[in-house]
C-alpha positions as CSV (number, residue, x, y, z in Angstrom):
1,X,2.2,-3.7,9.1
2,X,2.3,0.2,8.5
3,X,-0.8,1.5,5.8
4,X,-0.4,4.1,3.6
5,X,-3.3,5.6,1.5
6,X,-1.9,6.5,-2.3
7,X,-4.9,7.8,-4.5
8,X,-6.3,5.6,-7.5
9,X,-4.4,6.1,-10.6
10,X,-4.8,5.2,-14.2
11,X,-2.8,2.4,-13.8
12,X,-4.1,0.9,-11.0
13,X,-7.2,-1.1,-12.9
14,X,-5.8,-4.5,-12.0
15,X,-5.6,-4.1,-8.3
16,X,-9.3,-2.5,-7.9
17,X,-10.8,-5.2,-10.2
18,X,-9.0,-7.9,-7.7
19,X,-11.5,-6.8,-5.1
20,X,-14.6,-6.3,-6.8
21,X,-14.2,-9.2,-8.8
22,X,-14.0,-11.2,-5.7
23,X,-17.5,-12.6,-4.3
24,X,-16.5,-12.2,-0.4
25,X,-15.4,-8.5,-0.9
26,X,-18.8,-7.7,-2.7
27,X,-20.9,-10.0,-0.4
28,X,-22.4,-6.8,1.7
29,X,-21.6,-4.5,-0.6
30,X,-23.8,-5.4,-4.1
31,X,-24.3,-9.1,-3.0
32,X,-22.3,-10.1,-6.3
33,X,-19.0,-10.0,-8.1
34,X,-18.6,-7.2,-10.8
35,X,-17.4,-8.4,-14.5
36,X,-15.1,-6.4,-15.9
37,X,-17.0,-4.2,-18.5
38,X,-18.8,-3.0,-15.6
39,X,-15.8,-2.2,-13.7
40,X,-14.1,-0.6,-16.1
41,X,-17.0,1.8,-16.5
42,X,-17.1,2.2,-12.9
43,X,-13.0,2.7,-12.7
44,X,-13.3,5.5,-14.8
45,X,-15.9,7.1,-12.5
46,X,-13.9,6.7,-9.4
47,X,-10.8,8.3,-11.4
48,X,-13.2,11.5,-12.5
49,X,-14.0,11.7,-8.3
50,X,-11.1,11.3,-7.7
51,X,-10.2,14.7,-9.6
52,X,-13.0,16.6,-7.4
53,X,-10.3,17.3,-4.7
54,X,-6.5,16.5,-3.7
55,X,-7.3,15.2,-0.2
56,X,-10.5,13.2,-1.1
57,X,-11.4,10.2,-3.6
58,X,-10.7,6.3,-3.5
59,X,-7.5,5.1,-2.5
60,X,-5.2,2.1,-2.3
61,X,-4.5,0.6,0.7
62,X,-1.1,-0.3,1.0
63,X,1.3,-2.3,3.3
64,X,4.4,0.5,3.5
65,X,6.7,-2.7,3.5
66,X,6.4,-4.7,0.7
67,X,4.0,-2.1,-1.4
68,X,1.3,-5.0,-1.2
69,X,-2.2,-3.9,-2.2
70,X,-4.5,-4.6,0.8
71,X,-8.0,-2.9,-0.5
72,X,-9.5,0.3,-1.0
73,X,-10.1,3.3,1.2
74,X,-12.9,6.0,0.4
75,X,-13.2,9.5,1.7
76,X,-15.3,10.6,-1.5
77,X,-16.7,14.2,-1.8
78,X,-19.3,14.5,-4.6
79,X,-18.7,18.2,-5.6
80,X,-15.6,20.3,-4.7
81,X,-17.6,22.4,-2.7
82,X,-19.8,20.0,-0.4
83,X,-20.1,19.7,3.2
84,X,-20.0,15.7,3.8
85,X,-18.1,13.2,2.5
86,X,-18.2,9.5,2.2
87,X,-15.6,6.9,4.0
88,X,-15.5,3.8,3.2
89,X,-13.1,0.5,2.7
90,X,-12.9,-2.7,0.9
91,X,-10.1,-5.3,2.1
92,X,-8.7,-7.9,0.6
93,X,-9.8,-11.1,2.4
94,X,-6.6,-12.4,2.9
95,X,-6.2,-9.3,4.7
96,X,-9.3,-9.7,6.9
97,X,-9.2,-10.1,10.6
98,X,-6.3,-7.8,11.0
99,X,-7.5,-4.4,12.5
100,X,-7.1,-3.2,8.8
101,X,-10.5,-1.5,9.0
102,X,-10.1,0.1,11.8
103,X,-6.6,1.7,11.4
104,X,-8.0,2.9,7.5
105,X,-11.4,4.5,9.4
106,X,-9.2,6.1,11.9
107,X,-7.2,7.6,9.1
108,X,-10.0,8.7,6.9
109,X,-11.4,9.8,9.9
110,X,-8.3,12.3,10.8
111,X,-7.3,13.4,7.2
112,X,-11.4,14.7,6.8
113,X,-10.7,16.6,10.6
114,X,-7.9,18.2,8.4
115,X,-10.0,19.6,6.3
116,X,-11.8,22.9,6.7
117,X,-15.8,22.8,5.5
118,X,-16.3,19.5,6.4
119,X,-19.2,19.1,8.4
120,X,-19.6,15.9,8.3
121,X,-18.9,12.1,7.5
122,X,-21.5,9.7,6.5
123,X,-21.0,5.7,5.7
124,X,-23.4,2.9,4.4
125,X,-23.7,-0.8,5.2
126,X,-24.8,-3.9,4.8
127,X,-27.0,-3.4,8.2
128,X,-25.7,-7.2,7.9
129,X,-21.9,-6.2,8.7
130,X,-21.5,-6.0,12.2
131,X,-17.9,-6.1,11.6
132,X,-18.0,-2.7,9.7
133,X,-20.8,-1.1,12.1
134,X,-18.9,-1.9,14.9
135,X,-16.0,-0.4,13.7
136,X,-18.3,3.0,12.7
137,X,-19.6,2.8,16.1
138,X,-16.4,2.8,18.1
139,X,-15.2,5.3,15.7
140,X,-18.2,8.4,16.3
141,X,-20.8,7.5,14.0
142,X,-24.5,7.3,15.2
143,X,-27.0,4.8,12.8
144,X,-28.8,7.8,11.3
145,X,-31.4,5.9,8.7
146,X,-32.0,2.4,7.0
147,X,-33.2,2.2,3.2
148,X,-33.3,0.7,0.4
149,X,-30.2,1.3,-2.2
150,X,-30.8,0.3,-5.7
151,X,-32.5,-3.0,-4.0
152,X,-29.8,-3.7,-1.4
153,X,-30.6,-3.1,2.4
154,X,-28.5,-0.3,3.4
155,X,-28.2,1.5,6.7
156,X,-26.6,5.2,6.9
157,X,-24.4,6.0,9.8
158,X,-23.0,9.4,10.1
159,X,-20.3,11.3,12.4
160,X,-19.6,15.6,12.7
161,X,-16.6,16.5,12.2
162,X,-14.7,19.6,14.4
163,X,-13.5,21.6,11.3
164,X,-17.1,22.5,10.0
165,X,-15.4,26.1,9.0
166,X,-15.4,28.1,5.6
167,X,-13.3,26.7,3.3
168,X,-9.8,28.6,1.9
């Protein structure tokens, strides 16, 4: 299955509240399903980052083939002019088991070498999802810190990147 990355839209409300709706996705994220009024306040966020800059925000994941929605991909900036950015993914579970994570990390991973002014990529976990370290690990990034995130466990892993060069 091929995977391409097509930034959140207005219209794409239904397919992000299919994951965080969903008690399995959200199990190492915020430990709980979100209602809707919550998402919807949260959707609207994600669509104001996602504004910030063309390359970076949330994404759907999605099989090139059939146009399935797999999950979400994050490469999240949180001005226009920082240094770091954010990666992250959410897959559907149906999806799970598949390499998914990996292939969307390598991606995110390559579009932020892309860019010049990065300096860096940084990524929090469950320190409970081995799955997802491992997949940071393999992938460059080094456990920087664990702490506490709005009473979650949360561990911060970060990787360089080799633009690190003024921006255009």
């Amino acid at each position: 299955m091929e995977l391409v990355l097509q930034k959140f839209g207005p219209g794409d409300f239904d397919d992000y509240f299919r994951l965080v709706s969903d008690a399995r996705v959200m199990a190492m994220i915020t430990e709980r399903a979100i209602p809707v009024d919550e998402a919807r306040r949260d959707y609207r966020t994600l669509l104001a980052t996602n504004d910030i800059h063309p390359e970076f925000g949330q994404f759907r994941i999605l099989d090139s083939e059939h146009r399935r929605f797999v999950g979400l991909a994050k490469l999240e900036l949180p001005t226009a002019d920082a240094d770091t950015a954010e990666l992250g993914y959410m897959i559907l579970p149906e999806y799970w088991g598949r390499g998914i994570g990996s292939r969307i990390a390598r991606q995110l991973i390559a579009r932020a070498e892309e860019q010049r002014g990065l300096r860096s990529l940084f990524a929090i976990i469950d320190p409970a999802n081995l799955p997802s370290r491992k997949i940071l690990i393999n992938n460059g990034f080094a456990s920087r810190e664990f702490r506490d995130f709005d009473g979650l466990p949360g561990e911060v892993l970060e990787r360089e990147t080799g633009s690190g060069m003024a921006r255009d």
